[in-house]
Structures are given as structure tokens and as C-alpha cells.
C-alpha positions in Angstrom: 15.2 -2.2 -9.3 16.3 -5.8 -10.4 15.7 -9.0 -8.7 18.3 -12.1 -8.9 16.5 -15.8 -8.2 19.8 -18.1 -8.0 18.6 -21.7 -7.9 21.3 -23.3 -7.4 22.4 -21.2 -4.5 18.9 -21.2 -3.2 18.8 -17.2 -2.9 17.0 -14.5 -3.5 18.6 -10.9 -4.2 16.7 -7.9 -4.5 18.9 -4.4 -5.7 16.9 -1.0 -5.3 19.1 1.0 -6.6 22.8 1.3 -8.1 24.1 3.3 -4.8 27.2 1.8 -3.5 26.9 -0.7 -0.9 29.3 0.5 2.5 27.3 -1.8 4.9 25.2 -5.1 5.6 23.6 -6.5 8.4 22.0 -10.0 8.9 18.2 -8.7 10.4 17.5 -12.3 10.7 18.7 -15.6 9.5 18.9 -15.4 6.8 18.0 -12.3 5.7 20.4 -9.7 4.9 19.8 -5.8 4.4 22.2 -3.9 2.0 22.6 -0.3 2.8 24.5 2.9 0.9 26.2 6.0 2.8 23.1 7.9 3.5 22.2 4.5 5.7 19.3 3.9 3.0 18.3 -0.1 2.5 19.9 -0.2 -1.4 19.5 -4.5 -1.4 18.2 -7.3 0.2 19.3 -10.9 0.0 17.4 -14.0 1.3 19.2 -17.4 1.9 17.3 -20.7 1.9 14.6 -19.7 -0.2 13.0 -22.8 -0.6 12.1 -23.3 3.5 10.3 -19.9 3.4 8.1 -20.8 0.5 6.9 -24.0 -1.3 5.9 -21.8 -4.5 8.9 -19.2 -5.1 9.1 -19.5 -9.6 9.9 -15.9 -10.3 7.2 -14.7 -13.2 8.7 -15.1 -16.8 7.9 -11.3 -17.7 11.3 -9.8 -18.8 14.0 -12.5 -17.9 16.9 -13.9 -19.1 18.1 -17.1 -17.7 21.9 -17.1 -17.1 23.8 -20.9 -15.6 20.6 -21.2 -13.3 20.2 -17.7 -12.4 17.0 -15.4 -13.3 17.4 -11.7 -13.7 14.3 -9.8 -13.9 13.7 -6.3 -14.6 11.1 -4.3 -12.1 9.9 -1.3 -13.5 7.4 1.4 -11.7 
């Protein structure tokens, strides 16, 4: 599972799995589901980050910054 913060595009991706992507679908605006062949939700993107929450700084724990964009690593 990995989680992409891009700040500068004011977005929020988060990948479940490494499945390949063969369909998305807006469920709202803004929010975008990411699913694989078996019709599984494999990613999730959110748009406009900063409207939906004043306090979105992803925890420093395991990430590398990279031209504005945080990676982290989300391990069970």
C-alpha cells in the first residue's frame, strides 16, 4: 500500500495494490476509485485536498520528499 500527497497538485493518491488498473470512475467530485480486472478498488485519488481538510500534513514516518511530492510507505 503506498500513499502519494502531491502539494502542488493539491492531491491525494492512495495505491492498494500493484494490480493493473483497467477502469476508473469519479464516485464523487473529486474522488476517483481505481479498479483492476476482478472489479476490485486497487487506488483511490482525491482532488482539492485542501477544501476537504484544513490539517492534511502526511506524518513524516518513512518518506521521501520528491519536487513537492510525499511518498509514504504503509505497512500492515
Amino acid at each position: 500500500m503506498k500513499l502519494h500527497v502531491d502539494k502542488e497538485a493539491d492531491a491525494l493518491y492512495l495505491r492498494l495494490d500493484n494490480s493493473a488498473i483497467v477502469e476508473s470512475e469519479e464516485v464523487s467530485p473529486g474522488v476517483a476509485l481505481d479498479s483492476n480486472e476482478a472489479d476490485q478498488v486497487v487506488g483511490i485519488e482525491m482532488l482539492c485536498l485542501s477544501k476537504r481538510s484544513s490539517n492534511l500534513n502526511p506524518p513524516p514516518w518513512n518518506s521521501r520528499q520528491r519536487n513537492r511530492r510525499t511518498t509514504l510507505s504503509l505497512r500492515r
